[in-house]
Backbone as CSV, one residue per row, in Angstrom:
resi,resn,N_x,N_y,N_z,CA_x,CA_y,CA_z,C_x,C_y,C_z
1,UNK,-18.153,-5.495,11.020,-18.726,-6.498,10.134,-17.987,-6.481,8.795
2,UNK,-17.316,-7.635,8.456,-17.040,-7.743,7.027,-17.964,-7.275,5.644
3,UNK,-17.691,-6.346,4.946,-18.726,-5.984,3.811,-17.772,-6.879,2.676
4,UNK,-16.579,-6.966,2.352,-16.656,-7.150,1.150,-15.244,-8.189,1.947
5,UNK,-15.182,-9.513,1.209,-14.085,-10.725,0.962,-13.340,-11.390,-0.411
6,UNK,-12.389,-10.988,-0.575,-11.885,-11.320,-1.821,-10.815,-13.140,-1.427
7,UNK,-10.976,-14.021,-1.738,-10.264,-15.102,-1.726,-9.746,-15.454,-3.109
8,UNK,-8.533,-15.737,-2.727,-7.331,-16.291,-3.852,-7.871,-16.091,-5.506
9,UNK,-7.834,-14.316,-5.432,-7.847,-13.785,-6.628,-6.587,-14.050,-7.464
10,UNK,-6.836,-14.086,-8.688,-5.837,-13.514,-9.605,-6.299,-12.969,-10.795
11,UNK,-5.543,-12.496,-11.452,-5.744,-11.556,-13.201,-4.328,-11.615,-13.724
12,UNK,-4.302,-12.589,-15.095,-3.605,-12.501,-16.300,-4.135,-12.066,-17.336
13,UNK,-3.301,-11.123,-17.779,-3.477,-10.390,-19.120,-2.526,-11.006,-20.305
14,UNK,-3.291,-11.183,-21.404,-2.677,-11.788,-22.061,-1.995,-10.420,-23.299
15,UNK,-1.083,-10.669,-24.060,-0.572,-10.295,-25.618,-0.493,-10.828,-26.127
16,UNK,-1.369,-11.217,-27.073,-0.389,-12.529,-28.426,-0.163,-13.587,-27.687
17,UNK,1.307,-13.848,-27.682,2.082,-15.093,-26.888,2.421,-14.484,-25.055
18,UNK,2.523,-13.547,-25.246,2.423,-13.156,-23.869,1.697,-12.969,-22.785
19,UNK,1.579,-13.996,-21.566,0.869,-13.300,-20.576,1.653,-12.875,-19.250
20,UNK,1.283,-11.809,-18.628,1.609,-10.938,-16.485,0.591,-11.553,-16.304
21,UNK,0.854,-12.014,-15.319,0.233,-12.356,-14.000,0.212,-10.991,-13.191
22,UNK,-1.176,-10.566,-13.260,-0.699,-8.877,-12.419,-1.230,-9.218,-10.822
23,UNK,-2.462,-9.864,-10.507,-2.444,-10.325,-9.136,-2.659,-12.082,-8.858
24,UNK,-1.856,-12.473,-7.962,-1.301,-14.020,-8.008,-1.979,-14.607,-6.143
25,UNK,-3.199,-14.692,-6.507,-3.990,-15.532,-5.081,-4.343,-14.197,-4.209
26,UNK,-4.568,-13.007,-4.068,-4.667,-11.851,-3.284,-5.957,-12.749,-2.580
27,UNK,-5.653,-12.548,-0.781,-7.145,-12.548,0.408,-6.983,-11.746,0.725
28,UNK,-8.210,-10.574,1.174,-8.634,-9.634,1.601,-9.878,-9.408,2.308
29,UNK,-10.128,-8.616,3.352,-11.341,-8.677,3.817,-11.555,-6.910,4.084
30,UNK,-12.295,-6.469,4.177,-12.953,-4.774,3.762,-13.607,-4.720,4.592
31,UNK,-14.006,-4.007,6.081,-14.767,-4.266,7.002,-15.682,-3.091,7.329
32,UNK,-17.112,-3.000,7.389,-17.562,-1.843,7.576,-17.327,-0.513,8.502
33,UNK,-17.111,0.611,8.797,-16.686,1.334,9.418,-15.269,1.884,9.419
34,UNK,-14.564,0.943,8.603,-13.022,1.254,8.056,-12.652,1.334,6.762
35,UNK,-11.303,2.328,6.685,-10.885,2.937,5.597,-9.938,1.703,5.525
36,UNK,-9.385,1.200,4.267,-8.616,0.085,4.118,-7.786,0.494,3.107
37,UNK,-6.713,0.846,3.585,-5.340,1.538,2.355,-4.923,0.405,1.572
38,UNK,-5.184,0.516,0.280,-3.992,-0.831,-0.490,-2.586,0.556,-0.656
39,UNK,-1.294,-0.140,-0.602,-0.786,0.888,-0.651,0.276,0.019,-2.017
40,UNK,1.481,0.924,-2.364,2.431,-0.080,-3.261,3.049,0.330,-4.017
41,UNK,4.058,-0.126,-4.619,5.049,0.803,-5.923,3.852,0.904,-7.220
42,UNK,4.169,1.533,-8.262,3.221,1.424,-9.678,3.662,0.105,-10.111
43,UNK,2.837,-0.997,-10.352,2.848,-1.905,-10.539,2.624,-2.874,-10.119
44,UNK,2.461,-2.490,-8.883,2.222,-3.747,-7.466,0.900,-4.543,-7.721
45,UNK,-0.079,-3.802,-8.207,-1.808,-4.478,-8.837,-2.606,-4.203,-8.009
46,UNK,-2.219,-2.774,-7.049,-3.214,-2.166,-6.366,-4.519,-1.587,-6.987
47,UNK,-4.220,-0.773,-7.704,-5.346,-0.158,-8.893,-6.164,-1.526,-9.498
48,UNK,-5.454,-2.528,-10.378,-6.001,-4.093,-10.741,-7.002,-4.660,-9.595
49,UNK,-6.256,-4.393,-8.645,-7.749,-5.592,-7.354,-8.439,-4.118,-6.774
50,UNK,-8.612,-3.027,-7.152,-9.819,-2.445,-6.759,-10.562,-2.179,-7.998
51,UNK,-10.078,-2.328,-9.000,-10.869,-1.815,-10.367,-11.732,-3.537,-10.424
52,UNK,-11.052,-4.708,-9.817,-11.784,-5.860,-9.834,-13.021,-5.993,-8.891
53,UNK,-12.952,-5.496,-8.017,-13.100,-5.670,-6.517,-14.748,-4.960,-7.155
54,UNK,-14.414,-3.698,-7.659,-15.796,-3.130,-7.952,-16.840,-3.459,-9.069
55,UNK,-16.181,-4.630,-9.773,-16.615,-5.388,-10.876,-16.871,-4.558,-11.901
56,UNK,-15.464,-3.346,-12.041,-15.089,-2.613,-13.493,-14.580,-3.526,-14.152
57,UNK,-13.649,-4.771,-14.212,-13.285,-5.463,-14.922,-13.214,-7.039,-14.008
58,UNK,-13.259,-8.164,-14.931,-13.189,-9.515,-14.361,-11.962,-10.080,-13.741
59,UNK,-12.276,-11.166,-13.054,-10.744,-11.418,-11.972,-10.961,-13.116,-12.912
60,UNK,-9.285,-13.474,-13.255,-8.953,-14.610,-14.003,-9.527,-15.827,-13.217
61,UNK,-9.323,-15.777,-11.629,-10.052,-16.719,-10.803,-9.601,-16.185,-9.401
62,UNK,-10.561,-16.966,-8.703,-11.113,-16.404,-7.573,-12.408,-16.047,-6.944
63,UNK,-12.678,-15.544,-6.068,-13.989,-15.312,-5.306,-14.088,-13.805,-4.959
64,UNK,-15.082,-13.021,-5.213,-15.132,-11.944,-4.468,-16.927,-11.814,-3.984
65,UNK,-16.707,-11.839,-2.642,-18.104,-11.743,-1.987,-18.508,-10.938,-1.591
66,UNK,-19.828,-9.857,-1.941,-19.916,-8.734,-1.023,-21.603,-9.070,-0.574
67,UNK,-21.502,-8.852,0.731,-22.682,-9.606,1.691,-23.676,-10.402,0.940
68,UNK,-22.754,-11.282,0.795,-23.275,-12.866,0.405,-23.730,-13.214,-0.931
69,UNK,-23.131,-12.010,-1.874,-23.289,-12.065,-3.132,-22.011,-12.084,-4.188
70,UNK,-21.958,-13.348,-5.222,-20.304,-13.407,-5.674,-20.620,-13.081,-6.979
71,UNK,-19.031,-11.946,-6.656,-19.274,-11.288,-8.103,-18.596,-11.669,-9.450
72,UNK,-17.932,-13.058,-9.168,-17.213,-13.137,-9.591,-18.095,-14.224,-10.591
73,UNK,-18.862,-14.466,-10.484,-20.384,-15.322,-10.633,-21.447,-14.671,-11.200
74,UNK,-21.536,-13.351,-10.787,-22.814,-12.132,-10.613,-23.071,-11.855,-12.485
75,UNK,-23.877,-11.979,-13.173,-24.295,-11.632,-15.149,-23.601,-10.163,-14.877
76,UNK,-23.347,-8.933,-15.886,-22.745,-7.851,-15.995,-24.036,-6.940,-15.683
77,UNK,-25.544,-7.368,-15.703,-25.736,-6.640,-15.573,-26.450,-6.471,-14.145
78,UNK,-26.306,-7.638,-13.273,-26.392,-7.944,-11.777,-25.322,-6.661,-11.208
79,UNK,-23.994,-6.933,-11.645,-23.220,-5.886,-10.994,-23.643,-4.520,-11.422
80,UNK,-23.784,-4.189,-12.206,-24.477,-2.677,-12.997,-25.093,-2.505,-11.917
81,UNK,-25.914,-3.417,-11.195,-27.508,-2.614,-10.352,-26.698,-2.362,-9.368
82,UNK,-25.298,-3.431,-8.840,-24.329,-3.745,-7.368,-24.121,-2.471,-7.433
83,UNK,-23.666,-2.206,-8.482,-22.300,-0.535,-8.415,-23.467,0.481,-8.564
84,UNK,-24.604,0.363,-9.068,-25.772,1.414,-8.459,-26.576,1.694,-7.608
85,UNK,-26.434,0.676,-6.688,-26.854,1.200,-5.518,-26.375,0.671,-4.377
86,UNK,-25.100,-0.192,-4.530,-24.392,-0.473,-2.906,-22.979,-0.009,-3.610
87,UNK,-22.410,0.524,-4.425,-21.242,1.505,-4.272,-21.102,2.423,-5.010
88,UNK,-19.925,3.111,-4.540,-19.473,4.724,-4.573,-18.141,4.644,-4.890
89,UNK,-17.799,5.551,-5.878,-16.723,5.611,-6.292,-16.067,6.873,-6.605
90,UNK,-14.958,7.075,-5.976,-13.976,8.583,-5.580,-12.670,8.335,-6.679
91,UNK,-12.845,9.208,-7.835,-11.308,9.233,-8.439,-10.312,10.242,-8.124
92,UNK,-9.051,10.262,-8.974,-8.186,11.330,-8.573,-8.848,12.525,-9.341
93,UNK,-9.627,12.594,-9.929,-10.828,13.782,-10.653,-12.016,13.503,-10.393
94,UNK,-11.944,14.693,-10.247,-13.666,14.952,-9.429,-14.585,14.376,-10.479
95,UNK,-14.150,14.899,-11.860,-14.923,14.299,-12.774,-16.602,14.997,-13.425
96,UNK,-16.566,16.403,-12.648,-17.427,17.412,-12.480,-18.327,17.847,-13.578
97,UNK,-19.712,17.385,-13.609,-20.107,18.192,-15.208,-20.014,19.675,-15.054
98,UNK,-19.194,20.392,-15.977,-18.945,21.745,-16.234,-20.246,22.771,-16.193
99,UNK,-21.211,22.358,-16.469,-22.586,23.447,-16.918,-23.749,23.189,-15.613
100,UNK,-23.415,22.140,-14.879,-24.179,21.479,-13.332,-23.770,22.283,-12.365
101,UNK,-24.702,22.758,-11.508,-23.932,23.876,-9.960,-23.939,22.392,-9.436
102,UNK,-23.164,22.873,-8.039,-22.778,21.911,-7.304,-24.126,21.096,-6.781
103,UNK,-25.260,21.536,-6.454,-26.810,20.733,-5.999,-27.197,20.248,-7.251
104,UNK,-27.422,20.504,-8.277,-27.441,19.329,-9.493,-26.248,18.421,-10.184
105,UNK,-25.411,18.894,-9.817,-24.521,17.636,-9.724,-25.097,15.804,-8.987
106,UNK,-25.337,16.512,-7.651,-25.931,15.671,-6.556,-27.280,14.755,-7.257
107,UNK,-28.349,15.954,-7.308,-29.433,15.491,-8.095,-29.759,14.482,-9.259
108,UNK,-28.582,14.829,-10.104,-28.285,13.960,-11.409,-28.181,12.810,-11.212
109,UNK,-27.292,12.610,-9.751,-27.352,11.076,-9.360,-28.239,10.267,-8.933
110,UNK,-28.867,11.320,-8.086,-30.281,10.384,-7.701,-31.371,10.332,-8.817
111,UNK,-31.197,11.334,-9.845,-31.968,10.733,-11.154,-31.778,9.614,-11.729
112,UNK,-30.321,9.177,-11.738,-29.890,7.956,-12.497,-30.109,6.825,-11.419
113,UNK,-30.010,6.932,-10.195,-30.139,5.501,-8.961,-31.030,4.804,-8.316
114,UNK,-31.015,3.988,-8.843,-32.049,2.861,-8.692,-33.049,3.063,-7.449
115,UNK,-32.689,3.993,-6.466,-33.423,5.145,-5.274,-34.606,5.547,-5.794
116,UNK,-35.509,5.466,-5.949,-36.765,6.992,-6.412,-37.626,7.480,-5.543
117,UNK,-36.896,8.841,-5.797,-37.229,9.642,-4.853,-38.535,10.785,-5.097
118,UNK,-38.989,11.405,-4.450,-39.616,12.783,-4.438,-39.231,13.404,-4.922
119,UNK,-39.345,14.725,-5.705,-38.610,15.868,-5.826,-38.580,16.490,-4.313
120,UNK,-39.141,16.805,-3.366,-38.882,16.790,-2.069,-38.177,16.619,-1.058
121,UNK,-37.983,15.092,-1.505,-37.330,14.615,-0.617,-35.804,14.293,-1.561
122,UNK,-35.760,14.265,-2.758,-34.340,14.650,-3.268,-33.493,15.985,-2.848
123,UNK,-34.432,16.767,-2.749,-33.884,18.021,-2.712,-33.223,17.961,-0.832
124,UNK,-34.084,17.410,0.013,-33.606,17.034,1.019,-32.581,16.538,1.684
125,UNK,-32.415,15.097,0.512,-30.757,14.308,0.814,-30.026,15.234,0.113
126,UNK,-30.031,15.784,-0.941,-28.831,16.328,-1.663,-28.211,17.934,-0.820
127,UNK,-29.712,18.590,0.335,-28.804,19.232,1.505,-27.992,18.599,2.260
128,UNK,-28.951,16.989,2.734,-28.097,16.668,3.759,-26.357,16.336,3.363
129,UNK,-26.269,15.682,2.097,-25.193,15.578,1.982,-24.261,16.678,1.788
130,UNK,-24.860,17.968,0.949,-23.391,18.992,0.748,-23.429,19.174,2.446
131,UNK,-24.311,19.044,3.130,-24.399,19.428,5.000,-22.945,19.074,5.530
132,UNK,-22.840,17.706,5.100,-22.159,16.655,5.364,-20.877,16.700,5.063
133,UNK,-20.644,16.920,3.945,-18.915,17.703,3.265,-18.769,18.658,3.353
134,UNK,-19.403,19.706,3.902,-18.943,20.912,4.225,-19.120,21.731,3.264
135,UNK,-20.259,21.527,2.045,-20.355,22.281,0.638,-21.658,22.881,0.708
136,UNK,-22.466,23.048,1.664,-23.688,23.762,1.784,-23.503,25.197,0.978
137,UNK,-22.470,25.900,1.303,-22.600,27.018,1.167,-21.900,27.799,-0.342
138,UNK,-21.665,26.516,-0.752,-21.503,26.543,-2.535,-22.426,25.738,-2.904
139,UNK,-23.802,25.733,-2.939,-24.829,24.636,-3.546,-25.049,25.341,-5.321
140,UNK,-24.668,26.522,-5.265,-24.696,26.943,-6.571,-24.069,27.694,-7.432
141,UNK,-22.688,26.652,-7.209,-21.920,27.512,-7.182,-21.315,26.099,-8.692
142,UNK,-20.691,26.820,-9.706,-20.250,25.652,-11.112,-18.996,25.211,-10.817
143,UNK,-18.434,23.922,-11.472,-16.894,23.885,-10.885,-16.141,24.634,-10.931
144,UNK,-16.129,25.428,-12.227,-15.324,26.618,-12.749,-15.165,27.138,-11.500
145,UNK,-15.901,27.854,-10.562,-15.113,28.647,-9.281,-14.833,27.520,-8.503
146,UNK,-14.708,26.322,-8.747,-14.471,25.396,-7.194,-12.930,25.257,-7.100
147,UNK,-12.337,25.413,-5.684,-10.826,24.651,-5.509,-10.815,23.497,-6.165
148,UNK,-9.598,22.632,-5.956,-9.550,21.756,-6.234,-10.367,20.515,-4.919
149,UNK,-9.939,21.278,-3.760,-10.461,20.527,-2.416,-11.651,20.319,-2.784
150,UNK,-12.375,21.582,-2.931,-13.798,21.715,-2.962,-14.308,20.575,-4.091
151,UNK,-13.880,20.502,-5.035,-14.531,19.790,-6.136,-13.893,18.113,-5.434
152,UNK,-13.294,17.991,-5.037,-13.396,16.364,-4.264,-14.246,16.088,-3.483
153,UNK,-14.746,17.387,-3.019,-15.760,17.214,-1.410,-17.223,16.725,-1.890
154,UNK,-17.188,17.439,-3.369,-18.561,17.366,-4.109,-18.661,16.098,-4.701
155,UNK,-17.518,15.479,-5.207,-17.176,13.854,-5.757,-17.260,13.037,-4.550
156,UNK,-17.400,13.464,-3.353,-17.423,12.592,-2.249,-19.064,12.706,-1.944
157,UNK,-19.794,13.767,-1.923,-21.178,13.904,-1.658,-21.664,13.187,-2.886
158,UNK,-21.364,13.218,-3.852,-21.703,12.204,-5.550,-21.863,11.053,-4.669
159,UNK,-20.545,10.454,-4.158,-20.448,9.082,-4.068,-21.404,8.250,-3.394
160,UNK,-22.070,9.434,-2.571,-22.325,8.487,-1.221,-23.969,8.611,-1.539
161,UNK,-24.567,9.857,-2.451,-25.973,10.409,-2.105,-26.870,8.951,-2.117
162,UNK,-26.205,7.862,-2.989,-27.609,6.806,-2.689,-27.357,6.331,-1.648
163,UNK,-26.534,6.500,-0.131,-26.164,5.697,0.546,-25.321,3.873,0.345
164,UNK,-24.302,4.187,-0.485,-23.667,2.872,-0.472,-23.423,2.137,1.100
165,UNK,-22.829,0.839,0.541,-22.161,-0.255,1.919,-20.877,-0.141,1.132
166,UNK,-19.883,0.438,-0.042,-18.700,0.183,-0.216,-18.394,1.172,-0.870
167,UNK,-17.115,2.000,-0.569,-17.081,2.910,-0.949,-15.015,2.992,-1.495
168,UNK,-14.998,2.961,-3.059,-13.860,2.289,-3.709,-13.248,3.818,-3.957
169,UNK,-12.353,4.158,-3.481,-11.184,5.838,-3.818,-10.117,5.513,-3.923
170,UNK,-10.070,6.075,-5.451,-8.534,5.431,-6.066,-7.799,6.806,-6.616
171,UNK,-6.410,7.141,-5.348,-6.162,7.870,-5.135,-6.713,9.054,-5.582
172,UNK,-7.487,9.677,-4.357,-8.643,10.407,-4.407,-7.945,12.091,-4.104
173,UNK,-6.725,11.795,-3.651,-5.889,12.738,-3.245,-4.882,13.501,-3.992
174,UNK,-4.385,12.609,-5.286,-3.268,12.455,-5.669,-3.254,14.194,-6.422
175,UNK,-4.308,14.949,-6.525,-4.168,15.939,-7.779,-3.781,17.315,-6.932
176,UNK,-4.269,16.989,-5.194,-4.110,17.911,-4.155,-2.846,17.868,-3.712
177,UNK,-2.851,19.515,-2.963,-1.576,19.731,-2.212,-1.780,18.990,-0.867
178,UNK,-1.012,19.191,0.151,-0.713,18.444,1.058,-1.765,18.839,2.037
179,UNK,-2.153,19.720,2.244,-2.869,20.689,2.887,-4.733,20.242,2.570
180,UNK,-4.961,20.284,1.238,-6.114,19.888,1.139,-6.031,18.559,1.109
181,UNK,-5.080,17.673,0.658,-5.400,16.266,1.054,-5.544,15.674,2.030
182,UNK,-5.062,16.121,3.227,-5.369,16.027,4.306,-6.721,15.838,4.944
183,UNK,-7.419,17.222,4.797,-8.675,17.528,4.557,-9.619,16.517,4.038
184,UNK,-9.732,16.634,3.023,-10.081,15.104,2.213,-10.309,13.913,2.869
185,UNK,-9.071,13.499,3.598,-8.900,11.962,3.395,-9.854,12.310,5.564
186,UNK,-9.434,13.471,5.898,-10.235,13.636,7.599,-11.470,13.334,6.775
187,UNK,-12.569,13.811,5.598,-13.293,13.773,5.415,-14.130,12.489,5.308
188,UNK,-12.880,11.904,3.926,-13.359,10.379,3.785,-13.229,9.573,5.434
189,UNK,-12.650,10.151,6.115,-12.373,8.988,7.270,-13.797,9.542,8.250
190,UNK,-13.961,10.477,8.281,-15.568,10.575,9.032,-16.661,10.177,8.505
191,UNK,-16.705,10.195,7.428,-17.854,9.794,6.284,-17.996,8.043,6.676
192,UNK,-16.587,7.830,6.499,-16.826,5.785,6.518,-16.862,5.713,8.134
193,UNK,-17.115,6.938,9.391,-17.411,6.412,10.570,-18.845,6.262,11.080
194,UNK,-18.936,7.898,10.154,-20.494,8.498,10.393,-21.460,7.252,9.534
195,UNK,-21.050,6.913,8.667,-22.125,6.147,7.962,-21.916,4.853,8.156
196,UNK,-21.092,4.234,8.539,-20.479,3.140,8.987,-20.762,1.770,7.687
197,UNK,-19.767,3.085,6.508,-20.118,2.151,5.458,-17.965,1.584,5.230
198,UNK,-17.834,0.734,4.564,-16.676,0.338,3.976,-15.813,0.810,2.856
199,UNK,-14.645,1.680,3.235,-13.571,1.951,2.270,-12.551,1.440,1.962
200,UNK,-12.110,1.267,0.418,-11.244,0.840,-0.036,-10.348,2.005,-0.711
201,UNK,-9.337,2.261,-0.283,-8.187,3.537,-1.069,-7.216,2.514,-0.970
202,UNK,-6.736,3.233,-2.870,-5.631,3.161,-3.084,-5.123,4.573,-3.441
203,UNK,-3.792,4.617,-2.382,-2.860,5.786,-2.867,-1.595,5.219,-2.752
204,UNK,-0.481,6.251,-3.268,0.449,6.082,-2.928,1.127,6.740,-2.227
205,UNK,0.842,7.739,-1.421,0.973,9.157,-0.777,1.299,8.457,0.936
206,UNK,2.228,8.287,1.462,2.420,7.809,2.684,1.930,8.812,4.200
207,UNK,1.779,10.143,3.587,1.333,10.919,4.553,-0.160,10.646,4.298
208,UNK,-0.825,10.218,3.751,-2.325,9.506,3.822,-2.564,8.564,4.773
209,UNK,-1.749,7.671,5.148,-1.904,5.881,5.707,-2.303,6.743,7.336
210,UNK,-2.114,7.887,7.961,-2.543,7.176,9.421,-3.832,8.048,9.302
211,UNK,-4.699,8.089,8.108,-6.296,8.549,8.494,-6.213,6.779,7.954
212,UNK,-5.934,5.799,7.477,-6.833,4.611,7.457,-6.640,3.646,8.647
213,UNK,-7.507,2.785,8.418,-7.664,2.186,9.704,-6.765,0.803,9.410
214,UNK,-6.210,0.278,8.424,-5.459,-0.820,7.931,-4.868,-0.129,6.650
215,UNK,-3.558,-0.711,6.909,-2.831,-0.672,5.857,-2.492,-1.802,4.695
216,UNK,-2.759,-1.776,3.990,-2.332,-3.459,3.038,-1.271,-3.133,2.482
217,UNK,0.227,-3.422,2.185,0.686,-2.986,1.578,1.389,-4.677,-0.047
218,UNK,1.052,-4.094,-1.010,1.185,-4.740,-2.082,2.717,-4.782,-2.915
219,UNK,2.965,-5.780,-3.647,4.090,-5.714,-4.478,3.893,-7.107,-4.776
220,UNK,4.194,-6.763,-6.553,4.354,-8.069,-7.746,3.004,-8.578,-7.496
221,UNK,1.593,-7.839,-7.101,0.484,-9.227,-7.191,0.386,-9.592,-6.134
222,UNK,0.985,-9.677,-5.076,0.463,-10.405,-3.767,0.542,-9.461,-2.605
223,UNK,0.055,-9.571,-1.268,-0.272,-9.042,-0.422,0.962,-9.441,0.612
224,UNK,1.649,-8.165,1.201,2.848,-8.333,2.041,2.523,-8.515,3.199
225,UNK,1.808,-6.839,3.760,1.485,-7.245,4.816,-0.184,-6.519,5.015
């Protein structure tokens, strides 16, 4: 099932007298159960149409629909509620509060998400999820002792604890060795099977592309292949 459709986007940035055209008509479609690589040189406007896509910043024109809602249309603070409780978002930093063990990390989120829960039954999802990344057995454990793997696994249990439908990782890999990125991206690719929610990665890491299920590959603003 299609979760998210972008039609004949673009974004100009202006200077003064100057404007780039950084993406020029981009179609795209994001389908639930698949990882969807934008891939591309620095500059191509991979990072630009997912930082749009998640309605971090506005698209110059165009359509972006996510199940039957356009965001391109949507008040700022319609998307605020979108990105709080139908998506998830994976950076190249974990992004970790320093003084939080790894189970209040989790918690914090479902304090802030539009979800309300039990104390009960919070404490419940936030097992099931470290269950889920493989972090059960550091639930109290601060980043300070975490790998680097480890602290992505915990930015991936962040992402998902309200249960999103879209799930935006912008190069989620890039800070890991080859070895744990790997790891990672097996992770993200069971996560978007098991939950049969929709991913969008951008990396640039070519030993990444055969955990996704489509490749997009980008340059100058438009979509190659």
């Amino acid at each position: 099932m299609t979760t998210l459709t972008i039609s004949k986007l673009t974004k100009t940035f202006s200077n003064g007298e100057v404007s780039e055209q950084i993406l020029k008509g981009v179609n795209l479609e994001v389908n639930s159960g698949e990882v969807t690589a934008l891939v591309g040189a620095s500059g191509s406007g991979k990072s630009t149409l997912l930082t749009i896509a998640a309605g971090l910043q506005r698209a110059s024109s165009g359509q972006i629909m996510f199940q039957g809602k356009d965001l391109t249309t949507m008040s700022q603070e319609g998307i605020r509620q979108l990105r709080a409780s139908q998506f998830g978002f994976v950076f190249q930093s974990a992004h970790l509060v320093p003084f939080l063990t790894v189970e209040d990390q989790l918690s914090l989120m479902l304090d802030v998400s539009e979800k309300k829960l039990s104390k009960q039954d919070r404490k419940k999802v936030v097992t099931e999820m470290l269950q889920l990344v493989g972090m059960e057995h550091r639930q109290h454990a601060y980043p300070s002792s975490l790998s680097g793997g480890e602290k992505q696994r915990v930015a991936i249990a962040r992402a998902i604890i309200h249960q999103p439908q879209l799930l935006f990782a912008d190069e989620p890999t890039a800070s890991l060795d080859s070895s744990r990125s790997k790891d990672v991206m097996t992770l993200l690719q069971s996560i978007t099977k098991k939950l049969n929610i929709a991913t969008l990665l951008v990396t640039h890491d070519e030993e990444m592309l055969p955990f996704a299920d489509r490749v997009i590959t980008m340059r100058d603003g438009v979509i190659l292949s």
